[in-house]
VONU-260021 format. One record per residue (C-alpha): z, y, x. Coordinates in nm, 3 decimals. Last residue first. Example, Ala and Ser with C-alpha at 12.3 -4.5 7.8 and 13.67 -1.06 7.14 Angstrom:
2
<up:0.714 | north:-0.106 | east:1.367> $
<up:0.780 | north:-0.450 | east:1.230> $
end
This chain:
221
<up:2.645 | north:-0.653 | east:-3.571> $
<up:2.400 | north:-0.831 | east:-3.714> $
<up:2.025 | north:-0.736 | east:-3.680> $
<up:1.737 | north:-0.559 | east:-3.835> $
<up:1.799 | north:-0.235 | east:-3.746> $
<up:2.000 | north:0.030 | east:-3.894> $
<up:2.327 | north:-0.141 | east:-3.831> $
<up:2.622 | north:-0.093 | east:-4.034> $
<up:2.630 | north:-0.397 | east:-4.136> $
<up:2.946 | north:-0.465 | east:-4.388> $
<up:3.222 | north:-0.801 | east:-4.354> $
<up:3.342 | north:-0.891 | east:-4.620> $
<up:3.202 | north:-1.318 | east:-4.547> $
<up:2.940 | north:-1.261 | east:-4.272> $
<up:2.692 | north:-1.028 | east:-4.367> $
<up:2.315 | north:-1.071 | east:-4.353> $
<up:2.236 | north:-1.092 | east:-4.690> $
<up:2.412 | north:-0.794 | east:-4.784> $
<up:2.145 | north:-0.605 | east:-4.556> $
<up:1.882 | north:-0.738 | east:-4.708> $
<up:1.995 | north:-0.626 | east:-5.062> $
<up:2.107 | north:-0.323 | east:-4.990> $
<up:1.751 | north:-0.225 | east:-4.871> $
<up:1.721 | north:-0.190 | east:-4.484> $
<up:1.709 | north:0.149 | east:-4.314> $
<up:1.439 | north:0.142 | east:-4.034> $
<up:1.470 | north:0.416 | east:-3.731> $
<up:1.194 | north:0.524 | east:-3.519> $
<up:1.156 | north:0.699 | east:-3.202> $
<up:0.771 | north:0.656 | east:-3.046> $
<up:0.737 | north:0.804 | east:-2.710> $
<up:0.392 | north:0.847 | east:-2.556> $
<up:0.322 | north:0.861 | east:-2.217> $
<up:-0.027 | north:1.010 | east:-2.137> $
<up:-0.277 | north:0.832 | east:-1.911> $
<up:-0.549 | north:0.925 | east:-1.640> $
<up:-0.260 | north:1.067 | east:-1.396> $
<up:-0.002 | north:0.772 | east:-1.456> $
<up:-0.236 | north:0.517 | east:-1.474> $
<up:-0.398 | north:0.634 | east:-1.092> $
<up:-0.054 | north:0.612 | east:-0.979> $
<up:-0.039 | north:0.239 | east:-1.118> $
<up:-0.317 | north:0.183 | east:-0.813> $
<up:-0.563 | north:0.452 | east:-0.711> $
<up:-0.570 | north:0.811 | east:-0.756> $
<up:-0.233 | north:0.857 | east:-0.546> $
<up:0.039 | north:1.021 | east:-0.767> $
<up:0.244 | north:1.348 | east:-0.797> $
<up:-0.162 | north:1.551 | east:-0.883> $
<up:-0.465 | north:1.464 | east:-0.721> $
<up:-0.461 | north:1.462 | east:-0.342> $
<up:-0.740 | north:1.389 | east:-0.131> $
<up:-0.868 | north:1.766 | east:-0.104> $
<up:-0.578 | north:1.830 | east:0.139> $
<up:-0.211 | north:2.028 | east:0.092> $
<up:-0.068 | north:1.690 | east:-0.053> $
<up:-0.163 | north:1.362 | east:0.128> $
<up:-0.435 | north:1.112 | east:-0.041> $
<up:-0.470 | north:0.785 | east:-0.136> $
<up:-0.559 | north:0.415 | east:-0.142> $
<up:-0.225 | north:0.238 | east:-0.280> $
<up:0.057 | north:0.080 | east:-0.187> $
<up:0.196 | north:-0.253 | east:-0.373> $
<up:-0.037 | north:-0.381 | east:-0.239> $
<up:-0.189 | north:-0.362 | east:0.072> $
<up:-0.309 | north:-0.076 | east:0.259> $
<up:-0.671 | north:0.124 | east:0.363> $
<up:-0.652 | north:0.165 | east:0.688> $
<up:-1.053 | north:0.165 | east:0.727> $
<up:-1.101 | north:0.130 | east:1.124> $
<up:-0.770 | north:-0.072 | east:1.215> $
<up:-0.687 | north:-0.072 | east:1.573> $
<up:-0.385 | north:0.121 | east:1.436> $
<up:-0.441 | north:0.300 | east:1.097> $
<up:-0.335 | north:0.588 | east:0.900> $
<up:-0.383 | north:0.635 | east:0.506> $
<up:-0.191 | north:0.952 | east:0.397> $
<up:-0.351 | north:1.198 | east:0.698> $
<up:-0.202 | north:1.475 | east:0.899> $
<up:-0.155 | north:1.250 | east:1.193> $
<up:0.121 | north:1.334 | east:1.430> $
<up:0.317 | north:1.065 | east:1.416> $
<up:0.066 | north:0.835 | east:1.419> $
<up:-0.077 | north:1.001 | east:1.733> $
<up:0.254 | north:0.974 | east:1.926> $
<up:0.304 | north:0.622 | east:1.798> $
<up:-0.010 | north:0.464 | east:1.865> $
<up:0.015 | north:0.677 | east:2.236> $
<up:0.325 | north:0.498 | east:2.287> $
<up:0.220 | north:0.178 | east:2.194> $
<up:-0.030 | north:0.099 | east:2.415> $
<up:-0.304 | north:-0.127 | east:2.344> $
<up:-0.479 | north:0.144 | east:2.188> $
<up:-0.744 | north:0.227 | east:1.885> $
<up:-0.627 | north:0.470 | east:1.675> $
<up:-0.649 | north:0.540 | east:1.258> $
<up:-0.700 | north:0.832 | east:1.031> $
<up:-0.719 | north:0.856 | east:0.658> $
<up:-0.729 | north:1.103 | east:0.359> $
<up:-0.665 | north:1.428 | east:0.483> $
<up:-0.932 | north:1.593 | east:0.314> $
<up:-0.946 | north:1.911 | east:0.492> $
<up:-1.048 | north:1.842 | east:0.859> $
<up:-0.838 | north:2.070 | east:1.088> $
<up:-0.587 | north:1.720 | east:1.151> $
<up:-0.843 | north:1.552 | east:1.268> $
<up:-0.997 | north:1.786 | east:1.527> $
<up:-0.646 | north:1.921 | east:1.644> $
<up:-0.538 | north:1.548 | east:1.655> $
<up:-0.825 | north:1.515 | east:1.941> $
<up:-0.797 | north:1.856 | east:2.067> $
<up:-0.411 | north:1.767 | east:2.160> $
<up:-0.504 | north:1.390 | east:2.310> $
<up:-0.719 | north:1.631 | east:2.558> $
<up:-1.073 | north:1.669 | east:2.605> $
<up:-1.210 | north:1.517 | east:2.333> $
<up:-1.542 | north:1.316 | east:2.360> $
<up:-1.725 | north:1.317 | east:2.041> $
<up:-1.913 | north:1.030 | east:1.845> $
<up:-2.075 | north:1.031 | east:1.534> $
<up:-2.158 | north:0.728 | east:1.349> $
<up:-2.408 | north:0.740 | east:1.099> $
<up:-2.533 | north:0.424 | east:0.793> $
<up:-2.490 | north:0.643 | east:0.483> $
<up:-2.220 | north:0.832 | east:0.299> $
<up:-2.231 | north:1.142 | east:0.474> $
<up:-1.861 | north:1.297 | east:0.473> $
<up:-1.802 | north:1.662 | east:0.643> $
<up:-1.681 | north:1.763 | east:0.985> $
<up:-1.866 | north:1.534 | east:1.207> $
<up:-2.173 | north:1.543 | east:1.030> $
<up:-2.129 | north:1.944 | east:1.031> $
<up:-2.116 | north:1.956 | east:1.410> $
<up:-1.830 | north:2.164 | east:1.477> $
<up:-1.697 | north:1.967 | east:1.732> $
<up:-1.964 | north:2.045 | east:1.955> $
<up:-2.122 | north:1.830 | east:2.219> $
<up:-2.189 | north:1.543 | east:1.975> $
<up:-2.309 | north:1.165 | east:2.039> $
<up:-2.487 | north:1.072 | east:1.764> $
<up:-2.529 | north:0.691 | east:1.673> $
<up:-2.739 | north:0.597 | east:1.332> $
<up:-2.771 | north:0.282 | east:1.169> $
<up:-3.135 | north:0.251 | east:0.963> $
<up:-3.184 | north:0.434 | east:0.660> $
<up:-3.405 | north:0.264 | east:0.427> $
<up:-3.492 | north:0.427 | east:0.043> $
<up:-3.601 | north:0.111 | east:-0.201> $
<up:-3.911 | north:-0.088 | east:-0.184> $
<up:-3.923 | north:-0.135 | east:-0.551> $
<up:-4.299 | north:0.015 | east:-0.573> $
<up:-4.185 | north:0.298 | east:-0.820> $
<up:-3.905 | north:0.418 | east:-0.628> $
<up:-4.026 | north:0.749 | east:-0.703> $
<up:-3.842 | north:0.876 | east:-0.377> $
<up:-3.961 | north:0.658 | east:-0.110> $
<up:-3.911 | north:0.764 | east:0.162> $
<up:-3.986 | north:0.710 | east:0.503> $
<up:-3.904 | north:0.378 | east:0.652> $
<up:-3.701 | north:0.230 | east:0.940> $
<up:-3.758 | north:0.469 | east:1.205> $
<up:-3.491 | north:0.717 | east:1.098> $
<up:-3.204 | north:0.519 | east:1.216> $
<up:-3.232 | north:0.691 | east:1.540> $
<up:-2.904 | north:0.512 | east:1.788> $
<up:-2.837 | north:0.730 | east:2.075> $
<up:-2.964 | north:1.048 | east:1.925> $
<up:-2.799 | north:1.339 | east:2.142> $
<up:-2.670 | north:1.666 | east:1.981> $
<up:-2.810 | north:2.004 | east:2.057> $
<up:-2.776 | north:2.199 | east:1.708> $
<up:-3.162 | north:2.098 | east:1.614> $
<up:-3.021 | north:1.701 | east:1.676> $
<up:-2.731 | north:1.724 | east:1.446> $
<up:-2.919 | north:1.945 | east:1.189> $
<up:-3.174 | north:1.646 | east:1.192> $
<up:-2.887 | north:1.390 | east:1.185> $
<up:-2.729 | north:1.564 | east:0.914> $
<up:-3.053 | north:1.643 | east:0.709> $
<up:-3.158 | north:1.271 | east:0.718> $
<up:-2.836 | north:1.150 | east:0.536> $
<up:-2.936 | north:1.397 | east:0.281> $
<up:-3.278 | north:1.262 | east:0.243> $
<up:-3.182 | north:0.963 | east:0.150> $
<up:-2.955 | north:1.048 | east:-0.083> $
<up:-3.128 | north:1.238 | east:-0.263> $
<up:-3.410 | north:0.929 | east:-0.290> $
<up:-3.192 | north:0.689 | east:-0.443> $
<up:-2.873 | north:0.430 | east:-0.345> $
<up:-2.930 | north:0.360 | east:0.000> $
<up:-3.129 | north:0.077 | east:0.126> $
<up:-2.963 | north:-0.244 | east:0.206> $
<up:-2.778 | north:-0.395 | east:0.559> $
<up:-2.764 | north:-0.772 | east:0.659> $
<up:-2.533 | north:-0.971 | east:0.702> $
<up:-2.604 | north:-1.185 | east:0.433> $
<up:-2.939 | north:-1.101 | east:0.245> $
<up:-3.042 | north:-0.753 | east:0.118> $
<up:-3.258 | north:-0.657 | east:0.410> $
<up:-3.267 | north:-0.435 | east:0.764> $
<up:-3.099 | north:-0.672 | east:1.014> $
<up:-2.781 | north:-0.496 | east:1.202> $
<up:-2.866 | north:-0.588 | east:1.610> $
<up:-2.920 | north:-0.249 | east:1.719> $
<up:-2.558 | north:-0.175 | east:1.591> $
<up:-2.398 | north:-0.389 | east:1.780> $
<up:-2.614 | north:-0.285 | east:2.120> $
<up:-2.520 | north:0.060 | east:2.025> $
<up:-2.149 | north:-0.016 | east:2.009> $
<up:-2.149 | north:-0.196 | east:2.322> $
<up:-2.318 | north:0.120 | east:2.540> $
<up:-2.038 | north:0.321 | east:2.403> $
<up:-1.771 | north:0.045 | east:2.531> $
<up:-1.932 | north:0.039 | east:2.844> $
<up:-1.980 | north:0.418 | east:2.877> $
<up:-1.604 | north:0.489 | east:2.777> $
<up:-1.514 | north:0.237 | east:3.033> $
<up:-1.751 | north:0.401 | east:3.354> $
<up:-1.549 | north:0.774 | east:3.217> $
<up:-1.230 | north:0.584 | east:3.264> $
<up:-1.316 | north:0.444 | east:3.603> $
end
């Protein structure tokens, strides 16, 4: 019964994805950004596929590229689905930025937060349950800053901020790189002690019948 789920809900996801519109209007999905880019989002899925994984979604039919740009056609990259047999398939290890979704069937809830918590930038993780228990025991366990339940991008309201935990590449400096802790680590403090001494004069005129200011600052004590 489990294994029938996990093919439902895999089977769900591709038909979701089938149905993203190649375009620049609402809903739909653009090119990506240039030409290197392009062709590094192809490199995963073709390394993915030499190293034994399974396309289930081949994003590669939408266009080839176009890396002059000259025409104004742009560089499509249609959604991606790759279902892995090894964990240590570099486009599950390492960020793509483009349009690929790599899937993985743990064996345990142990090699599951083993997986995550062996990836080095330690940025954000997140759960999908209906049962508590196992939110808690993963969220516990997470070796992330950002961590979400049934929430894909956990990234959080004010007043926290999008950021990193210390010991991964996430991390810069006391602060997270966003929010006032991304003032603090682009900005210096500066401290500026001053002291005005008013002439006689000024300072008579602000006494009150004998009696002297002392004050060095203009003000009546």
């Amino acid at each position: 019964e489990e294994e029938q789920w996990q093919k439902r809900l895999l089977e769900r996801v591709i038909e979701k994805a089938k149905d993203i519109q190649r375009g620049t209007g609402p809903g739909q999905m653009g090119p990506v950004i240039d030409g290197h880019s392009w062709n590094k989002i192809q490199s995963y899925i073709q390394q993915a596929q030499e190293g034994g994984a399974d396309i289930l979604l081949d994003g590669r039919s939408w266009q080839q590229p176009q890396p002059q740009q000259q025409n104004g056609q742009g560089n499509w990259i249609g959604p991606t689905i790759i279902h892995h047999h090894s964990k240590d398939d570099a486009a599950i290890k390492e960020e793509i930025f483009g349009p690929v979704l790599s899937v993985y069937k743990a064996s345990s809830w142990k090699e599951a937060i083993e997986i995550e918590n062996s990836n080095p930038f330690g940025n954000a993780a997140c759960i999908y349950t209906s049962n508590g228990a196992c939110a808690d025991w993963f969220t516990e366990r997470f070796r992330a800053a950002m961590l979400g339940v049934n929430v894909g991008i956990p990234v959080p309201r004010e007043p926290f901020s999008f950021g990193g935990l210390y010991g991964t590449l996430s991390k810069y400096g006391d602060m997270d790189i966003t929010g006032d802790g991304a003032i603090e680590f682009f900005s210096n403090r500066i401290k500026v002690t001053t002291k005005w001494i008013l002439p006689k004069e000024a300072s008579a005129g602000m006494n009150n019948g004998d009696v002297v200011d002392k004050a060095n600052f203009a003000g009546n004590m």
